[in-house]
C-alpha positions, 0 to 999 in steps of 0.5 A: 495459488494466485498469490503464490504464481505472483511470487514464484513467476509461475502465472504470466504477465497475461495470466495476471492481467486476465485474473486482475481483470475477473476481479474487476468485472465480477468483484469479490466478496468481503471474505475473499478480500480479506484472504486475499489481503492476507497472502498478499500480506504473507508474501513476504517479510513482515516487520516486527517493531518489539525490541526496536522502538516502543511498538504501540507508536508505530503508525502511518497513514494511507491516502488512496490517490489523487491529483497533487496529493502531497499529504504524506509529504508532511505528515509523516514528519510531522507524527515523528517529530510528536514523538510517533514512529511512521514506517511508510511504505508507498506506492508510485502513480497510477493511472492520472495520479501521481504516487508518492515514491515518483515525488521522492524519486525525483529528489536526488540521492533518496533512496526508495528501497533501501534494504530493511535493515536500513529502513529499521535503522532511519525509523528508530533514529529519525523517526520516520521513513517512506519507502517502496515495497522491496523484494521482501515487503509485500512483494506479491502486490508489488506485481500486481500493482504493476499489472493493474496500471497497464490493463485499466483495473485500477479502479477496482475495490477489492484490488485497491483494499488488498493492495493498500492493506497488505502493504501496511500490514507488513510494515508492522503498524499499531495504528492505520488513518484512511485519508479517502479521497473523493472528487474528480482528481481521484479514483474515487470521483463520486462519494458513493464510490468512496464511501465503498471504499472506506467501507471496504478497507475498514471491514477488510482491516477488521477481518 
């Protein structure tokens, strides 16, 4: 029902805020996570590479935020120029970091959020492409997203797992790399805290 409200604008920009904030206070289990994940995932469209290009070369990579992170910048290209098909979808900054969608926005003519049949297309050709979530990508944590930088719940570990997976997941990966960051520049400014989270995105996955 949650997920539904995000979608359809039934729950409140307050309503969102107070439950974003119940989550982060009180947590979730690993199995509320993993539900959660999954109809955030089905909020929308989610993208089938069969019959586009070969399916087990669809992959992509997630860091979870940091001061100066630019690793997406590079690596993307990188895996398609090897002959992999990387069909990125990123998020914009939150909290002190910058996200990689505000690093593309800033380059004249580079669109963000294409339709998905342009995505398809610069993927099969080019090998590669970094974009948004769209009306139809995950859109239910599109909002959220937006939400969570507002009223400090960005910290969150179910949140940040949910978040991260659902995008992926819609975009139709084969193969998923973690790039957990830890240190002062991110959210995770201990190890501990990013040992949880890669524990927590791992057994979500699995899930």
């Amino acid at each position: 029902m949650f997920v539904r409200g995000l979608t359809d604008k039934s729950f409140s920009d307050t309503q969102i805020a107070a439950m974003s904030m119940a989550i982060f206070s009180n947590g979730m289990t690993p199995e509320e996570t993993v539900w959660l994940t999954r109809a955030m995932t089905n909020s929308g469209d989610t993208l089938n590479w069969n019959n586009i290009v070969d399916s087990n070369l669809v992959c992509d990579k997630h860091s979870t935020g940091g001061v100066g992170d630019k690793v997406s910048l590079v690596l993307a290209p990188i895996l398609a120029a090897c002959g992999l098909y990387v069909p990125m979808i990123s998020g914009r900054g939150l909290g002190h970091t910058g996200g990689t969608l505000d690093k593309f926005d800033s380059i004249p003519g580079y669109n963000t959020v294409p339709d998905i049949d342009t995505f398809r297309k610069v993927v099969k050709e080019v090998g590669c492409a970094i974009i948004g979530q769209t009306s139809n990508l995950a859109p239910a944590d599109k909002k959220l997203y937006s939400i969570r930088d507002i009223v400090g719940t960005v910290e969150s570990l179910p949140l940040i797992t949910s978040s991260i997976l659902s995008k992926k997941l819609a975009s139709g990966l084969r193969t998923l790399v973690l790039d957990v960051k830890v240190g002062n520049g991110s959210f995770n400014t201990t190890l501990e805290i990013a040992q949880n989270l890669a524990n927590s995105l791992v057994s979500v996955a699995k899930g």
